[in-house]
C-alpha positions as CSV (number, residue, x, y, z in Angstrom):
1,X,-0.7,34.0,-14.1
2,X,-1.6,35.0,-10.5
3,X,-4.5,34.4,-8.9
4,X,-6.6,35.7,-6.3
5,X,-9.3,33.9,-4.8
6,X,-11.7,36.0,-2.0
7,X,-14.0,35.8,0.6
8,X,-14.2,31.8,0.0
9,X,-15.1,29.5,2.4
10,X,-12.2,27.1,2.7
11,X,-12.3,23.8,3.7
12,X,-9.8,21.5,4.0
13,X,-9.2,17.8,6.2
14,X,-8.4,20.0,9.4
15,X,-10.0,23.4,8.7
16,X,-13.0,25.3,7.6
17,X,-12.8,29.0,8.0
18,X,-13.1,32.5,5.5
19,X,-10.2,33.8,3.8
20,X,-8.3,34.8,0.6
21,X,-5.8,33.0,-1.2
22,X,-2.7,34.0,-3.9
23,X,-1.9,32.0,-6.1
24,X,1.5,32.8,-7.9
25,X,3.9,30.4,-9.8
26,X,1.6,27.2,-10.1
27,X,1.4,27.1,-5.7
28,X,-0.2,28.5,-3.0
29,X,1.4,31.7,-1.7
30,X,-0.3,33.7,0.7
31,X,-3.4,32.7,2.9
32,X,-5.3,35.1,5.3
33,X,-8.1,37.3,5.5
34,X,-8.4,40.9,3.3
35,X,-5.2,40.2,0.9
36,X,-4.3,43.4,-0.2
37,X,-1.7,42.6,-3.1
38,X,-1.9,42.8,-7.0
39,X,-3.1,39.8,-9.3
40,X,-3.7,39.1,-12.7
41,X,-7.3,37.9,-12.0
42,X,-9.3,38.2,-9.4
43,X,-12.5,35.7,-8.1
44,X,-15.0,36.6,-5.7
45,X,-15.6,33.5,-3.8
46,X,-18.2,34.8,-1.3
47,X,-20.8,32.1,-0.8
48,X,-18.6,29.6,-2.0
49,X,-16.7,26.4,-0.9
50,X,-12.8,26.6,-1.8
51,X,-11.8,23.0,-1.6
52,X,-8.7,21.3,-2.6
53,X,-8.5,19.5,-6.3
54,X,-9.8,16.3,-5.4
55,X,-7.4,13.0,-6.1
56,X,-8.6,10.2,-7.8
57,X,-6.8,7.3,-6.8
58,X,-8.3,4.4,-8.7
59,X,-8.5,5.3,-12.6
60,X,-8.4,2.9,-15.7
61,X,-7.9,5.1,-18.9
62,X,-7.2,4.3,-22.6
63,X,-6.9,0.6,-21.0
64,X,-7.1,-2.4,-23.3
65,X,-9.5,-5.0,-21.7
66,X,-11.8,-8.1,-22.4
67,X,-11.1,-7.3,-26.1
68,X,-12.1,-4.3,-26.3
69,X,-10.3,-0.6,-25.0
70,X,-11.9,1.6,-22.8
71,X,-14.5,4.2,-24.1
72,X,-12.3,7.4,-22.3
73,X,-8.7,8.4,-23.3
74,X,-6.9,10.9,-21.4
75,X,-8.3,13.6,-23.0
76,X,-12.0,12.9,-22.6
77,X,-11.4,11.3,-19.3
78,X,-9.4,14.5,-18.1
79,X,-12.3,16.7,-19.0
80,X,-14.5,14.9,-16.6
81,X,-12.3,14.8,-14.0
82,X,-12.0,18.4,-14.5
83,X,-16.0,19.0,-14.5
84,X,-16.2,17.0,-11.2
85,X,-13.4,19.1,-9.5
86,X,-10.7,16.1,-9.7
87,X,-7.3,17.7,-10.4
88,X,-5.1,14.7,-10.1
89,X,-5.3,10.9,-10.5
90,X,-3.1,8.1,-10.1
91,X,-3.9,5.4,-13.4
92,X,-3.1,2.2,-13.9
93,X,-0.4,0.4,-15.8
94,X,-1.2,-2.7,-17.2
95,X,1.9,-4.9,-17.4
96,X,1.0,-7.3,-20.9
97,X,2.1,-10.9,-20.4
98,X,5.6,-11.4,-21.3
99,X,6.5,-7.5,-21.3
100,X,8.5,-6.1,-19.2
101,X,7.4,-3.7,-16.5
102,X,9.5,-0.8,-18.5
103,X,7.8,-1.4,-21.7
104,X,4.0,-1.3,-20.0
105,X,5.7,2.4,-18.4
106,X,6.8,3.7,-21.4
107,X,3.2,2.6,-23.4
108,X,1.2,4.4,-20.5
109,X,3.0,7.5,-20.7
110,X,2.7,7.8,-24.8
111,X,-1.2,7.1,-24.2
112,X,-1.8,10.8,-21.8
113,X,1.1,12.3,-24.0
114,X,-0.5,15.6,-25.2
115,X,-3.3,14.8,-24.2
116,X,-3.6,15.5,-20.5
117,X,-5.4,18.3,-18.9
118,X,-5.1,17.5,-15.4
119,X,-1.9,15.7,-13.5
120,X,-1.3,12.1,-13.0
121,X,0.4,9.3,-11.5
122,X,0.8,5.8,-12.0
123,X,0.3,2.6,-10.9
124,X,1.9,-0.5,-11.9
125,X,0.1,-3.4,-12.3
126,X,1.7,-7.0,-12.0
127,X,0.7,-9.5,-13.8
128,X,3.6,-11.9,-14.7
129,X,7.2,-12.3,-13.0
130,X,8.1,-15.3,-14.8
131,X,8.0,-14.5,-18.5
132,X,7.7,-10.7,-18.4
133,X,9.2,-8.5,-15.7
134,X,11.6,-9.6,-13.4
135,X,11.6,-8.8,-9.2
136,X,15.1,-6.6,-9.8
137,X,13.2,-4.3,-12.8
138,X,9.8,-4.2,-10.2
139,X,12.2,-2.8,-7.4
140,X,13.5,-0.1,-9.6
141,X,9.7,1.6,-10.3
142,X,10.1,3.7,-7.0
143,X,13.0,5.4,-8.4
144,X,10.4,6.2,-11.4
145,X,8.0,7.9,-9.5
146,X,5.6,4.8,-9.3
147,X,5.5,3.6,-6.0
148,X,2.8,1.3,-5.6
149,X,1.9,-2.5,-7.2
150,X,-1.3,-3.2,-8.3
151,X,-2.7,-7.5,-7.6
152,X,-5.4,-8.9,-9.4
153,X,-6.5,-11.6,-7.2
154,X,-9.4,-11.9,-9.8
155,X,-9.7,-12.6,-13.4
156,X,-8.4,-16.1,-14.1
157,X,-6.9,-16.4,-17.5
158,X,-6.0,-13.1,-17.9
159,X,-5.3,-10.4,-15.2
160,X,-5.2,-12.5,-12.3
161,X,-1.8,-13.5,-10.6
162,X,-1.0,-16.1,-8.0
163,X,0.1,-16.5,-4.2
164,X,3.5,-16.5,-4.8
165,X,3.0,-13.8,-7.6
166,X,1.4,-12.3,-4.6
167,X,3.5,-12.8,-2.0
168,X,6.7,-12.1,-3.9
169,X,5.7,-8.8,-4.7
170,X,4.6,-8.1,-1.5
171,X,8.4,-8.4,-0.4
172,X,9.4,-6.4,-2.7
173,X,7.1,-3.8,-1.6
174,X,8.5,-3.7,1.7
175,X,11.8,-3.5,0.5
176,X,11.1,-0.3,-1.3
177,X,8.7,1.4,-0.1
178,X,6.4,1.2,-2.2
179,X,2.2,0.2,-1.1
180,X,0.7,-3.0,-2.3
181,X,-2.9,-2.7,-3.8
182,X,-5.1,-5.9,-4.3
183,X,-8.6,-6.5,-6.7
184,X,-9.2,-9.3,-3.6
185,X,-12.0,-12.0,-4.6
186,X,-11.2,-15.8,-5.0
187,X,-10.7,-15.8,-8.8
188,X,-10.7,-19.9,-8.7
189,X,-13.9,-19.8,-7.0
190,X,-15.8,-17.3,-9.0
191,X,-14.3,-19.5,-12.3
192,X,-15.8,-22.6,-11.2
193,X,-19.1,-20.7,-10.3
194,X,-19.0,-18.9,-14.0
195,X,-18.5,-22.1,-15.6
196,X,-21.5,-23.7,-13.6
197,X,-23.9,-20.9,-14.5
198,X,-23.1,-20.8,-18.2
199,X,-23.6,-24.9,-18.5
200,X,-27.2,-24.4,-16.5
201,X,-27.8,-21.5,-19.7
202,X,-27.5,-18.7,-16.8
203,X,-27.1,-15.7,-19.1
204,X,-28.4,-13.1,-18.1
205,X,-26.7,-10.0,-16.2
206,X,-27.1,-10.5,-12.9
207,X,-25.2,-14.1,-12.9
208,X,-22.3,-11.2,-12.8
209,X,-23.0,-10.9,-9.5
210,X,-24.7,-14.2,-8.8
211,X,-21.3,-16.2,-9.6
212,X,-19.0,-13.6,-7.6
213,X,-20.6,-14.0,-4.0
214,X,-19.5,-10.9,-1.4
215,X,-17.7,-14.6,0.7
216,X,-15.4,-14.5,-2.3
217,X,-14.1,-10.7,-1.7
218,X,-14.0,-11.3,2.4
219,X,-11.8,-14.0,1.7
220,X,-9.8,-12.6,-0.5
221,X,-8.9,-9.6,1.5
222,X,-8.7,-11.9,4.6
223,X,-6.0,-13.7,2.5
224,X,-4.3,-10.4,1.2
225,X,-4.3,-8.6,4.5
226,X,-2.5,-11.8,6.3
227,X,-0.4,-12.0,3.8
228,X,1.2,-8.7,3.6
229,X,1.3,-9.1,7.4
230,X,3.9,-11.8,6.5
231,X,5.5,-9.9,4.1
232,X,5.5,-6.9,6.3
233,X,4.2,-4.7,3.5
234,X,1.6,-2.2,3.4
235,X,-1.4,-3.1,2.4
236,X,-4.4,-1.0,0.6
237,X,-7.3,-2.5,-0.7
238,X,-9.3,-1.4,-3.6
239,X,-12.8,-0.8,-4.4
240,X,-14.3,-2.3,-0.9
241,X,-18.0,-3.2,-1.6
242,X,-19.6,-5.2,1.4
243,X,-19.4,-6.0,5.2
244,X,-17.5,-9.6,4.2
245,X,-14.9,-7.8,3.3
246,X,-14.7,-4.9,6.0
247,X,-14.8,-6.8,8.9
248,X,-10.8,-8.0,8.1
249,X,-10.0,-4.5,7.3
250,X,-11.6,-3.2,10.4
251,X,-10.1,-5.8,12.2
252,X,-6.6,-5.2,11.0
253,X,-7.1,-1.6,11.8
254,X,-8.5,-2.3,15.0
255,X,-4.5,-4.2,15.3
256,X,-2.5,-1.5,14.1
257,X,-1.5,-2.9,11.1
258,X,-0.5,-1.0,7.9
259,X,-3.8,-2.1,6.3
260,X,-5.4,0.6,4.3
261,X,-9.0,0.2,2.4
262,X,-11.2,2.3,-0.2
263,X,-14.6,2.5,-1.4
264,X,-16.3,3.9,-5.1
265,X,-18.7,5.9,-5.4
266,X,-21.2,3.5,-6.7
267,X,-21.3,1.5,-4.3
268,X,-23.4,3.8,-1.9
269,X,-26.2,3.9,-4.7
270,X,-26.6,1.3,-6.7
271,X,-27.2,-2.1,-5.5
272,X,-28.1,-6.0,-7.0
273,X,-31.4,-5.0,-8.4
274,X,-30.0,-2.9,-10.9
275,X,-28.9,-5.9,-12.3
276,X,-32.1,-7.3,-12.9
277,X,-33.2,-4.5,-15.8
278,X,-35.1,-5.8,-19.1
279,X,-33.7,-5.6,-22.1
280,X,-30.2,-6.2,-21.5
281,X,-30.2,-2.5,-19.2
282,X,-28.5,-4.4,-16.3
283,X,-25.6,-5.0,-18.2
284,X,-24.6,-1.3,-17.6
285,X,-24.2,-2.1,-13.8
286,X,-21.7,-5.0,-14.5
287,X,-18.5,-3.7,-12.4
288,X,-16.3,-5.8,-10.5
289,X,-16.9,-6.1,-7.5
290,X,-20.4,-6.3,-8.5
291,X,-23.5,-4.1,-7.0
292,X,-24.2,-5.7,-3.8
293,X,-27.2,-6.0,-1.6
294,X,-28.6,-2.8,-0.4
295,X,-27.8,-3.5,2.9
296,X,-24.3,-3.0,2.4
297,X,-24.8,1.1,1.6
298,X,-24.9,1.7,5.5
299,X,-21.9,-0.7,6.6
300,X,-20.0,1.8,3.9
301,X,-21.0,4.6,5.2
302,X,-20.5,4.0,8.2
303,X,-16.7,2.7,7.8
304,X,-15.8,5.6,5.6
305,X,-17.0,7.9,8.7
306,X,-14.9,5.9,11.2
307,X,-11.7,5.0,8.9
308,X,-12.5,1.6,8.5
309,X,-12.6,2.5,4.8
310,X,-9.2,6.0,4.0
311,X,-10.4,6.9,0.6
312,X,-13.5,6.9,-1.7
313,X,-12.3,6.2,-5.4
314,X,-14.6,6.0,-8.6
315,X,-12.8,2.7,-10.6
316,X,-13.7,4.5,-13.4
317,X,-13.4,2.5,-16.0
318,X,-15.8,3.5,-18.8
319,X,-17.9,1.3,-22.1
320,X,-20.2,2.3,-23.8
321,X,-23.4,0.2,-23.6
322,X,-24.0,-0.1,-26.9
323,X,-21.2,-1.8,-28.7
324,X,-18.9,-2.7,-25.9
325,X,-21.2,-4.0,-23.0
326,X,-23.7,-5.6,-25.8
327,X,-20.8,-7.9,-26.8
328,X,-21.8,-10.4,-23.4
329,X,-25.8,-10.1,-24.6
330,X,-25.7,-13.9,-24.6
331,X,-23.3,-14.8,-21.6
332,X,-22.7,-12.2,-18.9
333,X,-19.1,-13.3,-18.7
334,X,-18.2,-11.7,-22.1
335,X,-19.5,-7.9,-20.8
336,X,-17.0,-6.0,-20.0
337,X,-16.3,-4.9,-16.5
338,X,-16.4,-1.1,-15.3
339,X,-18.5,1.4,-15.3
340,X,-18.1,5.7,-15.5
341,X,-18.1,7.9,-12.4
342,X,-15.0,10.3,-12.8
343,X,-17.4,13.3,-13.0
344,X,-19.6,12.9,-10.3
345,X,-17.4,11.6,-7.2
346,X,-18.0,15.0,-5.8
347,X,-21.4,15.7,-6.8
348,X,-22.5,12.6,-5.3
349,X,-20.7,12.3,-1.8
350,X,-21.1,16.0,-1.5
351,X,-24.8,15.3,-1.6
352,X,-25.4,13.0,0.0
353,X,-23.3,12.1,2.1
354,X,-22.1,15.9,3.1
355,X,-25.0,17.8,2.9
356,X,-27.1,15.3,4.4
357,X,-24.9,15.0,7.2
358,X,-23.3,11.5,7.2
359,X,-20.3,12.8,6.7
360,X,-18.6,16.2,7.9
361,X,-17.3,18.6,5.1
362,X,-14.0,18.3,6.4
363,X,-14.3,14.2,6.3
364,X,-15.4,14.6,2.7
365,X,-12.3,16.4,1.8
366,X,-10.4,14.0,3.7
367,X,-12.1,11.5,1.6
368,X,-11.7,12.6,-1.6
369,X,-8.4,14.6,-1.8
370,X,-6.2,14.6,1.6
371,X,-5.9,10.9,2.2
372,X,-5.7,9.6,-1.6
373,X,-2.6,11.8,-1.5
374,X,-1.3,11.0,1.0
375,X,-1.6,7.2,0.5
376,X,-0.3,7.6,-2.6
377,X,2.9,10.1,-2.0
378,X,1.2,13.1,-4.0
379,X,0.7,15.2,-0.4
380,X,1.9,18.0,0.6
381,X,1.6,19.4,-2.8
382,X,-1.5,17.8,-3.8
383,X,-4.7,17.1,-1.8
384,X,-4.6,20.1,0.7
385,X,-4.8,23.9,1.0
386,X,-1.4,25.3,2.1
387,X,1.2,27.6,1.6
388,X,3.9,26.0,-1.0
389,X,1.2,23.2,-2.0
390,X,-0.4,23.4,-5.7
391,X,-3.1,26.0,-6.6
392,X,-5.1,22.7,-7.4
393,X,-8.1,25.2,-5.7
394,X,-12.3,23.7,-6.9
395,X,-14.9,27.1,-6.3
396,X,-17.4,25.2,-5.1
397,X,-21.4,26.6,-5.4
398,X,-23.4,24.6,-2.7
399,X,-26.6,25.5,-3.8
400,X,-26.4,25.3,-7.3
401,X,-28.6,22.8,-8.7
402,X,-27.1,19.7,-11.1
403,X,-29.2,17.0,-12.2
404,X,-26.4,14.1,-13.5
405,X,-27.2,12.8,-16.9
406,X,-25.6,11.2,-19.8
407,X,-26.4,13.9,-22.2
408,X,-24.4,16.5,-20.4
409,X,-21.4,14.5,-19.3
410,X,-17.7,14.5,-20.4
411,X,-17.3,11.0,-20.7
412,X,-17.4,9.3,-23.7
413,X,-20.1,6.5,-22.4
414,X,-22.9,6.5,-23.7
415,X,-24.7,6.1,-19.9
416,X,-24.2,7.4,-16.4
417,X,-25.1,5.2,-13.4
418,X,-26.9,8.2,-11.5
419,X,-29.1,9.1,-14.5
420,X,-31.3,11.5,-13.6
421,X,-30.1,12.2,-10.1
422,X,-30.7,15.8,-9.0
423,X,-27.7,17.1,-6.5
424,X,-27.6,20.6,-5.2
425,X,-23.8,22.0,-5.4
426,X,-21.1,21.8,-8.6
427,X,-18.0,22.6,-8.8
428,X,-18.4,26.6,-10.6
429,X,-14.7,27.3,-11.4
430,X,-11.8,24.3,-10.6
431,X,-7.3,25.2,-11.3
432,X,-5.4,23.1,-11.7
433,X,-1.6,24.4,-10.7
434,X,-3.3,27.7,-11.0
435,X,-4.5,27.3,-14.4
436,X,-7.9,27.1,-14.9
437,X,-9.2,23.7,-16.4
438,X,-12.8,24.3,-16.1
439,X,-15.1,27.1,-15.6
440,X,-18.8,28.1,-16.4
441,X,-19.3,25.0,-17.6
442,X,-16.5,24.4,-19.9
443,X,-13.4,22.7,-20.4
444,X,-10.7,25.5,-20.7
445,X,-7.3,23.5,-20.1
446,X,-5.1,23.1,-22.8
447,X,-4.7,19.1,-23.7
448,X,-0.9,18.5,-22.8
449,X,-0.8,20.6,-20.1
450,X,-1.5,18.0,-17.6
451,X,1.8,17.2,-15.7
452,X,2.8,13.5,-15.0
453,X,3.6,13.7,-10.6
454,X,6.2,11.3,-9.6
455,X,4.9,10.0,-6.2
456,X,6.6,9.8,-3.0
457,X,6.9,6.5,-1.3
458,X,5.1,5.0,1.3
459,X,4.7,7.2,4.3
460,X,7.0,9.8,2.5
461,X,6.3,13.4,1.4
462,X,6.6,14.6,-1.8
463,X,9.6,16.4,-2.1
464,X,10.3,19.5,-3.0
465,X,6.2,19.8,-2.0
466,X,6.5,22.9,0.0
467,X,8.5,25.1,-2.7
468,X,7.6,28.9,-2.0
């Protein structure tokens, strides 16, 4: 169907200015100002943002963890991402001990199999070269479309891998092109200080964030970023949550080094104290890396303003609080770890960080779309406004009013960590390839029509992005 979109005000990384876009064929074909050609439907965007489909580049979906699965499948996940103007995310494949990296592929792509409404890429996470996948099968994931290695330098005893794990990988990302991610904190540390708290009868959850000190991330991405530097492989480092761990990356950057970092959205609004809820409530704030103390909120925002921080992500890795997170009611080290936030990425920075002018509009597309896909080999044809790129196109109202609340969200939690939060501007219509995925506040995408993207690597563009 083609599309043509009018009078919008469209803003991208570079530009912000009115005109009229066609949308034929899935892209972007014409852009200018009074468009006089024929289209199958026509949307007055007068008023109205035109922003590119945001890109998600930090998602954990259908994802089987601390014995229990994630409360969001494709499907359900997909229609938040939708709601919240997110067109295309990059998940994560979790490699099981002892599989092999091609058998982890394969079970990821059966899990969004008809069910996806929006398009994705993947990640690959390693988590065993010695009895699972070898260096030669990780070397071939490029030519697959995933280009990029997921590290847990966390979670002893079950997701997290070694230095020479590490490091090894590391080389082989610099053989191939593809970009090393790392979970940095000192997962022998934080064990230790688990262990400790538990034996004192420290059950409660704040000893979530109590045992994992913000020393334990800044060393951690100290260690990462020096050795990639070694390895000479790019380095991006996820979920960034306090100033112990931007001062390496800033450093790094200061250097010139391929060092890239994000932060979630979370991390600007909640902090420790939300830990410290009666009744078990705080447990719904146990993420990894934990809230921090408020303090940190500035240092964020002021590296995501100066590129310190590339990218703001959501982790987005959803339980619901009753039945999943109340399994660790009596030891904080048995809740599991991740919290919801694909909807409201927009919402939120557009807000408040935006609208109340710590960011620009153009550094909050940047933010959000542009350099997630260009980190992650989706750009030209995701993450901007172009001719030849996807119609991934979000009419955005900024005045409309939104309060955030559980009740009206997509996910399948049972909770939303801005509860209550009143925000003034929603995405009103959002397509997705040209197709519309969500509009007047309703999912409209057919489940399966959500296109797996193989990514570009490192540096690359995705080719053939600028088909007309």
């Amino acid at each position: 169907m083609s599309v043509l979109i009018k009078g919008g005000r469209v803003i991208t990384a570079a530009d912000d200015y009115l005109g009229d876009i066609f949308v034929e064929d899935e892209r972007v074909t014409l852009i200018g100002e009074s468009l006089d050609v024929e289209a199958d439907r026509v949307i007055d965007a007068d008023a109205k943002y035109v922003l590119p489909g945001c890109v998600d580049p930090h998602t954990h979906l259908d994802m089987p963890f601390g014995g229990t699965v994630t409360a969001d499948d494709f499907e359900s996940g997909h229609a938040a991402a939708a709601a919240g103007g997110t067109t295309c995310h990059v998940d994560f494949v979790i490699q099981s001990p002892g599989s092999s990296f091609g058998a982890a592929l394969e079970a990821w792509h059966a899990k969004r199999e008809g069910k996806a409404l929006i398009d994705n890429g993947f990640h690959m996470a390693v988590t065993d070269l010695k009895e699972g996948g070898s260096l030669e099968e990780l070397a071939s994931l490029p030519d697959q479309g995933v280009t990029s290695y997921k590290l847990f330098m966390a979670y002893k005893g079950a997701l997290m891998v070694d230095d020479e794990t590490l490091f090894k990988t590391m080389e082989v990302a610099a053989e191939t092109g593809a970009l090393v991610m790392v979970h940095a904190e000192n997962g022998d540390a934080i064990d230790v200080l688990v262990k400790q708290a538990l034996a004192a009868g420290h059950t409660e959850p704040k000893y979530h964030a109590l045992t994992r000190p913000p020393e334990t991330e800044g060393e951690a991405t100290n260690r990462a970023i020096q050795l990639a530097r070694v390895a000479g492989a790019p380095l991006y480092v996820v979920h960034v949550s306090c100033k112990e761990a931007l001062e390496p990356i800033a450093l790094a950057r200061e250097k010139g080094w391929n060092v890239h970092g994000e932060t979630c959205t979370q991390y600007f609004f909640i902090d420790y104290t939300y830990l410290e809820q009666p009744d078990f409530e705080g447990a719904k704030y146990v993420y990894t890396p934990p809230p921090r103390d408020k303090a940190n909120q500035e240092h964020l925002w002021s590296a995501v303003r100066t590129d310190v921080l590339s990218a703001i992500s959501t982790d987005h890795c959803a339980f619901r609080w009753d039945g999943q997170k109340t399994a660790g009611r009596d030891d904080f080290s048995k809740i599991p770890n991740g919290g919801p936030g694909l909807e409201n990425r927009l919402h939120m920075i557009h807000h408040f960080g935006a609208r109340e002018g710590r960011i620009s509009l153009n550094r909050m597309v940047e933010l959000l779309a542009t350099n997630p896909a260009k980190l992650f080999g989706l750009y030209p044809r995701k993450g901007t406004i172009a001719v030849g790129s996807d119609a991934d196109l979000v009419i955005f109202d900024p005045e409309a009013r939104h309060t955030i609340t559980a009740s009206g969200q997509h996910s399948r939690s049972d909770y939303n960590l801005y509860e209550g939060t009143e925000v003034v501007g929603t995405p009103e219509l959002v397509l997705r390839r040209g197709e519309v995925v969500w509009e007047n506040g309703e999912v409209a995408a057919r489940p399966g029509s959500g296109q797996f993207v193989a990514r570009a690597r490192f540096g690359e563009v995705l080719a053939p992005a600028l088909r007309v």
